[in-house]
ZAMARGU-4260 file (C-alpha; in steps of 0.2 Angstrom, whole numbers, plus 5000, padded with zeros to 4 digits):
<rodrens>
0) 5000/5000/5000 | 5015/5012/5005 | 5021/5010/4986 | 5006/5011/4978 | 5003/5030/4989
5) 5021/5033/4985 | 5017/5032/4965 | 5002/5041/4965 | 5009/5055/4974 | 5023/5055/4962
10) 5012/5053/4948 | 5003/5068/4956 | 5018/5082/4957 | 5023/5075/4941 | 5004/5083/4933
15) 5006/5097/4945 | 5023/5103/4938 | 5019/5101/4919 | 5007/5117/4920 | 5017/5125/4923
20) 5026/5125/4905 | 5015/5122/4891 | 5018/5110/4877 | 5009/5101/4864 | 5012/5085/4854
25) 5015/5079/4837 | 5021/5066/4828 | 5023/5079/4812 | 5014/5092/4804 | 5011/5100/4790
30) 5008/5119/4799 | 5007/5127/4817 | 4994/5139/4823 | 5003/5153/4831 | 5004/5153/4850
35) 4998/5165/4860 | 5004/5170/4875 | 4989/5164/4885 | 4990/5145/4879 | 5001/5131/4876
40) 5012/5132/4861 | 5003/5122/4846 | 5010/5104/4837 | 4998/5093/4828 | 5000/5075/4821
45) 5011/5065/4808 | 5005/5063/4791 | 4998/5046/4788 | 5010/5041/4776 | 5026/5045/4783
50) 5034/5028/4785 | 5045/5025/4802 | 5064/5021/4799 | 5071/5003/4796 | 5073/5002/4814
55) 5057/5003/4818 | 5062/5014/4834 | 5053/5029/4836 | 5065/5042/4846 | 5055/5055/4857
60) 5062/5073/4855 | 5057/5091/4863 | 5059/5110/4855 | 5061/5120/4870 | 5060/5139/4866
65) 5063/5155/4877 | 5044/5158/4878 | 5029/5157/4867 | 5025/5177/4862 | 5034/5176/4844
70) 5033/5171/4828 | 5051/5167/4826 | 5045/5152/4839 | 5033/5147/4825 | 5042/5148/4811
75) 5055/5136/4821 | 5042/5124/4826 | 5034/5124/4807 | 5055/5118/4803 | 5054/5106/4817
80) 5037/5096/4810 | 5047/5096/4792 | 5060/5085/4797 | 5047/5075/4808 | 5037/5071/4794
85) 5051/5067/4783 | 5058/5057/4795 | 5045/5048/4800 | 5052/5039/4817 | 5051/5054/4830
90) 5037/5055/4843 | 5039/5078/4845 | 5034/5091/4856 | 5036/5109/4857 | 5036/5115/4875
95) 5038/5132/4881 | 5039/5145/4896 | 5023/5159/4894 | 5037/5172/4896 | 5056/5171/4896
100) 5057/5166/4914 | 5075/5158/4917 | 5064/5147/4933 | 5050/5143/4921 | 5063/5137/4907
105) 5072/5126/4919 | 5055/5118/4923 | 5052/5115/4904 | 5069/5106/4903 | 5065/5095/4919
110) 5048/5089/4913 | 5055/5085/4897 | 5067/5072/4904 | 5053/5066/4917 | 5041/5064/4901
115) 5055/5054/4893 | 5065/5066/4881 | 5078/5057/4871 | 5084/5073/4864 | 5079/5092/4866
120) 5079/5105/4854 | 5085/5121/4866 | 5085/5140/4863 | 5092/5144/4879 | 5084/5159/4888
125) 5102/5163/4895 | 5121/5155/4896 | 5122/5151/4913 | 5104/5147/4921 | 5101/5131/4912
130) 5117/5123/4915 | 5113/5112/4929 | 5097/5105/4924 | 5105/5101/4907 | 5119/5091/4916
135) 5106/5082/4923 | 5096/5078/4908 | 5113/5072/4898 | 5117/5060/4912 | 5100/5053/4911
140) 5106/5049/4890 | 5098/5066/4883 | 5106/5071/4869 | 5106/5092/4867 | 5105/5103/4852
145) 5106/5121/4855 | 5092/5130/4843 | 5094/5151/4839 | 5104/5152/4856 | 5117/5142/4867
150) 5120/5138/4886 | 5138/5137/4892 | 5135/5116/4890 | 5144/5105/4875 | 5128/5101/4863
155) 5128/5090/4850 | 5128/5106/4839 | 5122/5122/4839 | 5111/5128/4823 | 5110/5147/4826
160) 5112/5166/4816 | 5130/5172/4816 | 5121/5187/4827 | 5136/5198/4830 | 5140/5198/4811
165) 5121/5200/4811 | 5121/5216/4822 | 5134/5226/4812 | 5124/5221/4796 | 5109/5232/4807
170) 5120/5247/4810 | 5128/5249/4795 | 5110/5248/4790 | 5104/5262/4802 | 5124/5272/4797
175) 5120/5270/4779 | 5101/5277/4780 | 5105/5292/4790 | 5120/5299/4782 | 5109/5298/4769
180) 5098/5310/4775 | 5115/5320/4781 | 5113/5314/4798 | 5133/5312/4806 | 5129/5314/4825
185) 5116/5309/4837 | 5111/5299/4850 | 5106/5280/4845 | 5095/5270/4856 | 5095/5251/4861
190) 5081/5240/4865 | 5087/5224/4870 | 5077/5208/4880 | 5089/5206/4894 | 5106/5207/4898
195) 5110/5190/4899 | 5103/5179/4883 | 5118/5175/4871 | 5112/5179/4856 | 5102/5194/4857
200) 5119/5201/4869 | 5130/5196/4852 | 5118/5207/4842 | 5121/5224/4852 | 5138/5220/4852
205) 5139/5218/4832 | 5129/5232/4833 | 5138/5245/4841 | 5156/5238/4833 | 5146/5249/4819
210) 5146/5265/4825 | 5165/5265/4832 | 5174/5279/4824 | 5157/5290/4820 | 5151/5304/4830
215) 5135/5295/4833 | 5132/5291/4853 | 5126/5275/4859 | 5114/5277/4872 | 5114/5266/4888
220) 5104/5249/4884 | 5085/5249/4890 | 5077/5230/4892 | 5060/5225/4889 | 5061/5206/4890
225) 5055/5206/4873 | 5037/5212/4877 | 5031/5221/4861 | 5020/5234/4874 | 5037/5240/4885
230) 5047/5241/4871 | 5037/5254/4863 | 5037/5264/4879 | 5056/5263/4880 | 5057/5268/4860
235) 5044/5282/4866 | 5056/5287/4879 | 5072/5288/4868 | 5060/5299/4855 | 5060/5312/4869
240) 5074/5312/4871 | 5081/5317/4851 | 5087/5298/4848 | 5090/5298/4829 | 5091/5279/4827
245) 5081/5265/4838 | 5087/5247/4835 | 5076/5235/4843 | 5087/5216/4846 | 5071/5205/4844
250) 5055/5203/4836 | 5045/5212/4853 | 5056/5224/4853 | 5059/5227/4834 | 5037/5229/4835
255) 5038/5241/4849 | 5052/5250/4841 | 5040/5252/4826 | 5025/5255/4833 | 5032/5270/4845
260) 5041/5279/4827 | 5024/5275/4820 | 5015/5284/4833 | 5027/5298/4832 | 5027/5300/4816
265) 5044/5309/4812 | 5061/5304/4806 | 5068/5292/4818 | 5076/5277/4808 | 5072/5261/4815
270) 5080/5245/4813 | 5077/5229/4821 | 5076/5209/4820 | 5067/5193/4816 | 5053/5192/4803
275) 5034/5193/4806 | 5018/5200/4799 | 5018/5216/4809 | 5037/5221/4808 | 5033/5217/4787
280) 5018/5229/4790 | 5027/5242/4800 | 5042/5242/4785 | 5032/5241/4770 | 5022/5260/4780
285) 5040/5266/4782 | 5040/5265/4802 | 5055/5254/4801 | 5069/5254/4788 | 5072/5236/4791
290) 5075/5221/4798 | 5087/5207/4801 | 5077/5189/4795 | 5083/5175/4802 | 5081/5155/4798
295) 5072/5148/4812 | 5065/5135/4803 | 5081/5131/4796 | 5087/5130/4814 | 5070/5117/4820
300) 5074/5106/4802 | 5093/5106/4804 | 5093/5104/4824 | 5079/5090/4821 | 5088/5077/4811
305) 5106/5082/4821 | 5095/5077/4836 | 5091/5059/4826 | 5108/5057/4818 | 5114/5058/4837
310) 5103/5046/4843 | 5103/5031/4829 | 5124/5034/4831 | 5125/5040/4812 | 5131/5056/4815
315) 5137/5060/4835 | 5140/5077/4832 | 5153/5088/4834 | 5148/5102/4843 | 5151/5114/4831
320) 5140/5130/4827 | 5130/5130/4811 | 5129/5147/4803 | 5108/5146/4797 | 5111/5166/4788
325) 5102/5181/4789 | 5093/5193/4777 | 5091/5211/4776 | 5074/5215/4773 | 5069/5230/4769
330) 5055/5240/4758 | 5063/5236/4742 | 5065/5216/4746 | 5047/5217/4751 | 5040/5226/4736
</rodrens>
Protein backbone atom coordinates (compact mmCIF):
# COMPACT_ATOMS: atom_id res chain seq x y z
CA UNK A 1 0.00 0.00 0.00
CA UNK A 2 3.03 2.45 0.94
CA UNK A 3 4.13 2.03 -2.80
CA UNK A 4 1.25 2.21 -4.31
CA UNK A 5 0.62 5.99 -2.30
CA UNK A 6 4.19 6.65 -2.99
CA UNK A 7 3.48 6.46 -6.93
CA UNK A 8 0.42 8.22 -7.00
CA UNK A 9 1.71 10.97 -5.12
CA UNK A 10 4.57 11.06 -7.59
CA UNK A 11 2.35 10.62 -10.46
CA UNK A 12 0.59 13.64 -8.75
CA UNK A 13 3.57 16.42 -8.66
CA UNK A 14 4.61 15.09 -11.85
CA UNK A 15 0.81 16.53 -13.33
CA UNK A 16 1.11 19.44 -10.97
CA UNK A 17 4.63 20.53 -12.33
CA UNK A 18 3.82 20.21 -16.11
CA UNK A 19 1.38 23.42 -15.94
CA UNK A 20 3.43 24.99 -15.40
CA UNK A 21 5.29 24.95 -18.92
CA UNK A 22 2.93 24.42 -21.84
CA UNK A 23 3.62 22.03 -24.53
CA UNK A 24 1.79 20.23 -27.26
CA UNK A 25 2.49 16.92 -29.22
CA UNK A 26 3.02 15.73 -32.59
CA UNK A 27 4.16 13.10 -34.48
CA UNK A 28 4.62 15.74 -37.56
CA UNK A 29 2.75 18.46 -39.27
CA UNK A 30 2.22 20.09 -42.04
CA UNK A 31 1.54 23.70 -40.16
CA UNK A 32 1.45 25.30 -36.62
CA UNK A 33 -1.11 27.88 -35.42
CA UNK A 34 0.69 30.59 -33.72
CA UNK A 35 0.87 30.52 -29.94
CA UNK A 36 -0.43 32.97 -28.00
CA UNK A 37 0.75 34.03 -24.97
CA UNK A 38 -2.21 32.90 -22.97
CA UNK A 39 -1.96 29.09 -24.28
CA UNK A 40 0.20 26.30 -24.81
CA UNK A 41 2.40 26.42 -27.76
CA UNK A 42 0.56 24.36 -30.85
CA UNK A 43 1.99 20.75 -32.63
CA UNK A 44 -0.36 18.57 -34.33
CA UNK A 45 0.02 15.00 -35.80
CA UNK A 46 2.25 12.97 -38.33
CA UNK A 47 1.09 12.63 -41.83
CA UNK A 48 -0.47 9.11 -42.33
CA UNK A 49 1.95 8.11 -44.82
CA UNK A 50 5.21 8.90 -43.34
CA UNK A 51 6.81 5.69 -43.04
CA UNK A 52 9.05 4.94 -39.69
CA UNK A 53 12.79 4.13 -40.19
CA UNK A 54 14.13 0.65 -40.80
CA UNK A 55 14.56 0.41 -37.22
CA UNK A 56 11.42 0.57 -36.39
CA UNK A 57 12.45 2.86 -33.26
CA UNK A 58 10.67 5.76 -32.78
CA UNK A 59 12.97 8.30 -30.72
CA UNK A 60 10.99 11.04 -28.69
CA UNK A 61 12.31 14.66 -29.04
CA UNK A 62 11.37 18.15 -27.48
CA UNK A 63 11.79 22.03 -29.09
CA UNK A 64 12.27 24.06 -26.03
CA UNK A 65 11.99 27.81 -26.87
CA UNK A 66 12.63 31.07 -24.62
CA UNK A 67 8.87 31.52 -24.41
CA UNK A 68 5.75 31.32 -26.64
CA UNK A 69 5.05 35.44 -27.65
CA UNK A 70 6.73 35.19 -31.16
CA UNK A 71 6.65 34.16 -34.40
CA UNK A 72 10.10 33.49 -34.78
CA UNK A 73 8.96 30.47 -32.16
CA UNK A 74 6.52 29.49 -34.98
CA UNK A 75 8.40 29.56 -37.73
CA UNK A 76 10.91 27.28 -35.73
CA UNK A 77 8.38 24.80 -34.76
CA UNK A 78 6.90 24.77 -38.59
CA UNK A 79 11.06 23.69 -39.43
CA UNK A 80 10.78 21.14 -36.58
CA UNK A 81 7.42 19.17 -38.07
CA UNK A 82 9.38 19.28 -41.52
CA UNK A 83 12.06 16.96 -40.57
CA UNK A 84 9.49 15.01 -38.35
CA UNK A 85 7.39 14.23 -41.10
CA UNK A 86 10.29 13.36 -43.43
CA UNK A 87 11.63 11.39 -40.92
CA UNK A 88 8.97 9.65 -39.97
CA UNK A 89 10.41 7.78 -36.63
CA UNK A 90 10.11 10.84 -34.02
CA UNK A 91 7.39 11.10 -31.40
CA UNK A 92 7.85 15.62 -30.92
CA UNK A 93 6.71 18.19 -28.71
CA UNK A 94 7.24 21.85 -28.55
CA UNK A 95 7.29 22.91 -24.98
CA UNK A 96 7.69 26.42 -23.76
CA UNK A 97 7.76 29.08 -20.70
CA UNK A 98 4.57 31.88 -21.22
CA UNK A 99 7.34 34.39 -20.87
CA UNK A 100 11.15 34.28 -20.86
CA UNK A 101 11.48 33.25 -17.26
CA UNK A 102 14.95 31.56 -16.56
CA UNK A 103 12.82 29.43 -13.49
CA UNK A 104 10.07 28.55 -15.79
CA UNK A 105 12.58 27.49 -18.61
CA UNK A 106 14.49 25.12 -16.22
CA UNK A 107 11.00 23.69 -15.31
CA UNK A 108 10.45 23.02 -19.21
CA UNK A 109 13.73 21.16 -19.37
CA UNK A 110 12.99 19.07 -16.13
CA UNK A 111 9.58 17.85 -17.39
CA UNK A 112 11.02 17.05 -20.63
CA UNK A 113 13.44 14.39 -19.12
CA UNK A 114 10.60 13.20 -16.67
CA UNK A 115 8.19 12.71 -19.75
CA UNK A 116 11.07 10.80 -21.47
CA UNK A 117 12.93 13.10 -23.87
CA UNK A 118 15.69 11.43 -25.74
CA UNK A 119 16.89 14.67 -27.21
CA UNK A 120 15.80 18.48 -26.89
CA UNK A 121 15.84 20.92 -29.12
CA UNK A 122 16.99 24.10 -26.82
CA UNK A 123 17.02 28.00 -27.31
CA UNK A 124 18.45 28.80 -24.14
CA UNK A 125 16.78 31.90 -22.31
CA UNK A 126 20.48 32.67 -20.99
CA UNK A 127 24.20 30.91 -20.85
CA UNK A 128 24.37 30.27 -17.33
CA UNK A 129 20.77 29.36 -15.80
CA UNK A 130 20.26 26.16 -17.56
CA UNK A 131 23.32 24.62 -16.99
CA UNK A 132 22.69 22.41 -14.13
CA UNK A 133 19.41 20.96 -15.29
CA UNK A 134 20.99 20.15 -18.51
CA UNK A 135 23.86 18.19 -16.72
CA UNK A 136 21.12 16.34 -15.48
CA UNK A 137 19.26 15.67 -18.37
CA UNK A 138 22.63 14.45 -20.39
CA UNK A 139 23.42 11.97 -17.67
CA UNK A 140 20.01 10.66 -17.89
CA UNK A 141 21.16 9.73 -21.91
CA UNK A 142 19.58 13.17 -23.32
CA UNK A 143 21.15 14.19 -26.23
CA UNK A 144 21.19 18.39 -26.54
CA UNK A 145 21.07 20.70 -29.55
CA UNK A 146 21.29 24.10 -28.99
CA UNK A 147 18.49 25.97 -31.43
CA UNK A 148 18.77 30.16 -32.22
CA UNK A 149 20.72 30.34 -28.85
CA UNK A 150 23.45 28.43 -26.58
CA UNK A 151 23.97 27.65 -22.80
CA UNK A 152 27.50 27.38 -21.53
CA UNK A 153 27.07 23.29 -21.98
CA UNK A 154 28.83 21.01 -25.04
CA UNK A 155 25.58 20.19 -27.33
CA UNK A 156 25.64 18.09 -30.05
CA UNK A 157 25.52 21.15 -32.10
CA UNK A 158 24.30 24.30 -32.11
CA UNK A 159 22.11 25.69 -35.40
CA UNK A 160 22.00 29.42 -34.74
CA UNK A 161 22.45 33.30 -36.89
CA UNK A 162 26.02 34.41 -36.89
CA UNK A 163 24.22 37.37 -34.57
CA UNK A 164 27.25 39.68 -33.99
CA UNK A 165 28.02 39.62 -37.71
CA UNK A 166 24.17 39.95 -37.78
CA UNK A 167 24.15 43.13 -35.57
CA UNK A 168 26.79 45.24 -37.59
CA UNK A 169 24.80 44.18 -40.79
CA UNK A 170 21.73 46.35 -38.55
CA UNK A 171 23.98 49.30 -38.08
CA UNK A 172 25.51 49.83 -40.93
CA UNK A 173 21.93 49.55 -42.09
CA UNK A 174 20.73 52.33 -39.59
CA UNK A 175 24.71 54.37 -40.68
CA UNK A 176 24.01 53.92 -44.23
CA UNK A 177 20.17 55.38 -44.05
CA UNK A 178 21.04 58.42 -41.97
CA UNK A 179 23.90 59.74 -43.59
CA UNK A 180 21.75 59.53 -46.24
CA UNK A 181 19.67 61.90 -45.05
CA UNK A 182 22.91 64.05 -43.72
CA UNK A 183 22.69 62.87 -40.45
CA UNK A 184 26.57 62.34 -38.82
CA UNK A 185 25.73 62.81 -35.00
CA UNK A 186 23.18 61.74 -32.53
CA UNK A 187 22.27 59.83 -29.98
CA UNK A 188 21.14 55.94 -30.98
CA UNK A 189 19.08 54.01 -28.70
CA UNK A 190 18.96 50.20 -27.76
CA UNK A 191 16.13 48.07 -26.97
CA UNK A 192 17.31 44.75 -26.04
CA UNK A 193 15.30 41.58 -24.06
CA UNK A 194 17.75 41.23 -21.24
CA UNK A 195 21.30 41.43 -20.42
CA UNK A 196 21.94 37.96 -20.17
CA UNK A 197 20.69 35.73 -23.47
CA UNK A 198 23.57 34.92 -25.72
CA UNK A 199 22.32 35.85 -28.87
CA UNK A 200 20.46 38.76 -28.58
CA UNK A 201 23.79 40.15 -26.22
CA UNK A 202 26.01 39.12 -29.61
CA UNK A 203 23.64 41.31 -31.63
CA UNK A 204 24.12 44.73 -29.55
CA UNK A 205 27.66 44.08 -29.63
CA UNK A 206 27.77 43.62 -33.55
CA UNK A 207 25.78 46.40 -33.42
CA UNK A 208 27.62 49.06 -31.81
CA UNK A 209 31.15 47.59 -33.44
CA UNK A 210 29.11 49.86 -36.20
CA UNK A 211 29.20 52.98 -34.90
CA UNK A 212 33.04 52.95 -33.55
CA UNK A 213 34.86 55.86 -35.27
CA UNK A 214 31.48 57.93 -35.90
CA UNK A 215 30.18 60.80 -34.08
CA UNK A 216 27.09 59.09 -33.38
CA UNK A 217 26.46 58.16 -29.38
CA UNK A 218 25.16 55.10 -28.11
CA UNK A 219 22.75 55.49 -25.52
CA UNK A 220 22.76 53.14 -22.37
CA UNK A 221 20.80 49.80 -23.15
CA UNK A 222 17.09 49.72 -22.07
CA UNK A 223 15.37 46.04 -21.64
CA UNK A 224 11.91 45.01 -22.25
CA UNK A 225 12.24 41.24 -22.00
CA UNK A 226 11.03 41.10 -25.46
CA UNK A 227 7.44 42.48 -24.52
CA UNK A 228 6.19 44.23 -27.73
CA UNK A 229 3.99 46.84 -25.25
CA UNK A 230 7.37 47.96 -23.06
CA UNK A 231 9.30 48.16 -25.80
CA UNK A 232 7.49 50.84 -27.49
CA UNK A 233 7.35 52.77 -24.14
CA UNK A 234 11.24 52.54 -23.97
CA UNK A 235 11.40 53.53 -28.05
CA UNK A 236 8.81 56.48 -26.86
CA UNK A 237 11.29 57.40 -24.16
CA UNK A 238 14.30 57.59 -26.46
CA UNK A 239 12.06 59.76 -29.02
CA UNK A 240 11.97 62.44 -26.20
CA UNK A 241 14.83 62.34 -25.85
CA UNK A 242 16.30 63.34 -29.70
CA UNK A 243 17.47 59.69 -30.47
CA UNK A 244 17.94 59.69 -34.27
CA UNK A 245 18.16 55.78 -34.59
CA UNK A 246 16.12 52.90 -32.34
CA UNK A 247 17.47 49.31 -32.92
CA UNK A 248 15.28 46.96 -31.46
CA UNK A 249 17.45 43.13 -30.88
CA UNK A 250 14.27 41.02 -31.25
CA UNK A 251 11.05 40.64 -32.82
CA UNK A 252 8.95 42.32 -29.47
CA UNK A 253 11.23 44.73 -29.41
CA UNK A 254 11.90 45.38 -33.11
CA UNK A 255 7.40 45.75 -32.92
CA UNK A 256 7.51 48.22 -30.27
CA UNK A 257 10.45 49.98 -31.71
CA UNK A 258 8.08 50.37 -34.81
CA UNK A 259 4.99 51.02 -33.39
CA UNK A 260 6.41 54.00 -31.08
CA UNK A 261 8.14 55.84 -34.60
CA UNK A 262 4.87 54.98 -35.95
CA UNK A 263 2.93 56.89 -33.48
CA UNK A 264 5.30 59.54 -33.60
CA UNK A 265 5.41 59.97 -36.73
CA UNK A 266 8.71 61.88 -37.52
CA UNK A 267 12.12 60.79 -38.89
CA UNK A 268 13.61 58.47 -36.41
CA UNK A 269 15.29 55.47 -38.35
CA UNK A 270 14.42 52.11 -37.01
CA UNK A 271 16.02 48.95 -37.39
CA UNK A 272 15.37 45.72 -35.88
CA UNK A 273 15.28 41.79 -35.92
CA UNK A 274 13.50 38.69 -36.73
CA UNK A 275 10.65 38.46 -39.44
CA UNK A 276 6.83 38.51 -38.73
CA UNK A 277 3.63 39.93 -40.23
CA UNK A 278 3.65 43.19 -38.18
CA UNK A 279 7.46 44.13 -38.44
CA UNK A 280 6.66 43.43 -42.55
CA UNK A 281 3.69 45.84 -42.01
CA UNK A 282 5.43 48.34 -40.07
CA UNK A 283 8.49 48.41 -43.07
CA UNK A 284 6.30 48.30 -46.07
CA UNK A 285 4.47 52.04 -43.97
CA UNK A 286 8.05 53.15 -43.60
CA UNK A 287 7.94 53.08 -39.63
CA UNK A 288 11.04 50.80 -39.85
CA UNK A 289 13.79 50.71 -42.44
CA UNK A 290 14.44 47.12 -41.79
CA UNK A 291 15.04 44.29 -40.41
CA UNK A 292 17.45 41.32 -39.85
CA UNK A 293 15.36 37.85 -40.95
CA UNK A 294 16.58 35.03 -39.69
CA UNK A 295 16.10 30.90 -40.40
CA UNK A 296 14.30 29.68 -37.53
CA UNK A 297 12.92 26.99 -39.38
CA UNK A 298 16.16 26.14 -40.71
CA UNK A 299 17.34 25.91 -37.27
CA UNK A 300 13.98 23.31 -36.01
CA UNK A 301 14.80 21.13 -39.51
CA UNK A 302 18.52 21.27 -39.20
CA UNK A 303 18.51 20.72 -35.22
CA UNK A 304 15.71 17.96 -35.77
CA UNK A 305 17.62 15.40 -37.77
CA UNK A 306 21.11 16.38 -35.83
CA UNK A 307 18.97 15.39 -32.78
CA UNK A 308 18.11 11.87 -34.76
CA UNK A 309 21.58 11.33 -36.43
CA UNK A 310 22.84 11.69 -32.66
CA UNK A 311 20.69 9.20 -31.40
CA UNK A 312 20.52 6.28 -34.17
CA UNK A 313 24.86 6.70 -33.82
CA UNK A 314 24.99 8.02 -37.52
CA UNK A 315 26.10 11.12 -37.01
CA UNK A 316 27.45 11.97 -33.07
CA UNK A 317 28.00 15.32 -33.56
CA UNK A 318 30.67 17.60 -33.29
CA UNK A 319 29.60 20.34 -31.35
CA UNK A 320 30.21 22.76 -33.76
CA UNK A 321 28.09 26.00 -34.68
CA UNK A 322 26.04 25.96 -37.82
CA UNK A 323 25.76 29.48 -39.46
CA UNK A 324 21.68 29.26 -40.63
CA UNK A 325 22.15 33.29 -42.39
CA UNK A 326 20.46 36.25 -42.25
CA UNK A 327 18.56 38.53 -44.66
CA UNK A 328 18.27 42.25 -44.73
CA UNK A 329 14.70 43.05 -45.36
CA UNK A 330 13.87 46.02 -46.17
CA UNK A 331 11.04 47.96 -48.31
CA UNK A 332 12.64 47.17 -51.55
CA UNK A 333 12.90 43.12 -50.77
CA UNK A 334 9.32 43.41 -49.71
CA UNK A 335 7.94 45.29 -52.72
Amino acid sequence: MKRIFAALLASAMFATAFTACSGGSSTASSAAPAAPAESAPAASTAPAESAPAASGETYKIYMISMDQMDQHWVNMDKGCQKAVAELGNVDYKWSAPDVKDDAKQIECINNAVADGAQAILLAANGPDADVAALKEAEAAGVKIVYVDSPANHPAVKTFATDNVAAGKTAGEEMLKALNEKGITEGKIGIINTNAATTSTVDRENGFRSAFEGTNFEIAETQYSEGDAAKSKDIATNYIAQGCVGIFGTNEGCTVGTGNAIKEDGGDVIGVGFDKSDMIQSLIKDGSLLCTMAQNPDVMGYEGIKAAVAALDGTDPGDGSTVDTGVTVLNAAALA
